[in-house]
C-alpha positions, 0 to 999 in steps of 0.5 A, spaced: 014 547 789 012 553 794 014 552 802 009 555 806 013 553 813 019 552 816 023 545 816 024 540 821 032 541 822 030 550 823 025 548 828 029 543 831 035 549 831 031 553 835 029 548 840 036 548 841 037 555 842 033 556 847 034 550 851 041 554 851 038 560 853 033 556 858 040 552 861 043 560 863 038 563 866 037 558 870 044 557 873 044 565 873 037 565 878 040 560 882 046 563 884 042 570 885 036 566 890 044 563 893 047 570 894 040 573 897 039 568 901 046 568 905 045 576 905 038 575 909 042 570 914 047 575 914 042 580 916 038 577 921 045 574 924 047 581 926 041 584 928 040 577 933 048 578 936 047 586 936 039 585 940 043 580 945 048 584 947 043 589 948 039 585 952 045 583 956 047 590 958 041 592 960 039 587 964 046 585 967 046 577 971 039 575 969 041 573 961 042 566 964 035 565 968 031 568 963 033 564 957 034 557 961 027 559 963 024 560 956 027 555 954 023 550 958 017 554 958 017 556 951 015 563 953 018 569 951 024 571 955 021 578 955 015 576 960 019 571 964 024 577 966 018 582 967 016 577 972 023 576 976 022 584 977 
């Protein structure tokens, strides 16, 4: 007797192997957007302290007032502080 496919215990390997694979990849990309993402906070982190403190040393005693301002505001600290010159 010819056979022209494949046996259910062969397709029934191959669906294993694969969901195996599938199961790997899938933690891999997981801890790849994890470490991506920790890197992009990292980033915008040290830009935001860096900018701060910029900020601070080139307006000396109006840090404070102009945040609490556009805090309550909501406006950015920018503006209020053009308008307290």
């Amino acid at each position: 007797m010819k056979s022209n496919g494949f046996t259910l215990v062969e397709v029934l390997v191959v669906i294993a192997i694969l969901g195996i694979l599938f199961g790997l990849s899938v933690g891999g990309v997981q801890r790849y957007i994890a470490k991506s993402q920790q890197q992009a906070y990292d980033t915008l982190a040290s830009s935001s302290v860096e900018a701060t403190k910029e900020y601070v040393m080139n307006h000396p005693g109006k840090m404070v007032i102009t945040l609490i301002i556009s805090k309550i505001l909501k406006i950015n600290p920018k503006i209020v502080l053009e308008r307290l010159k």
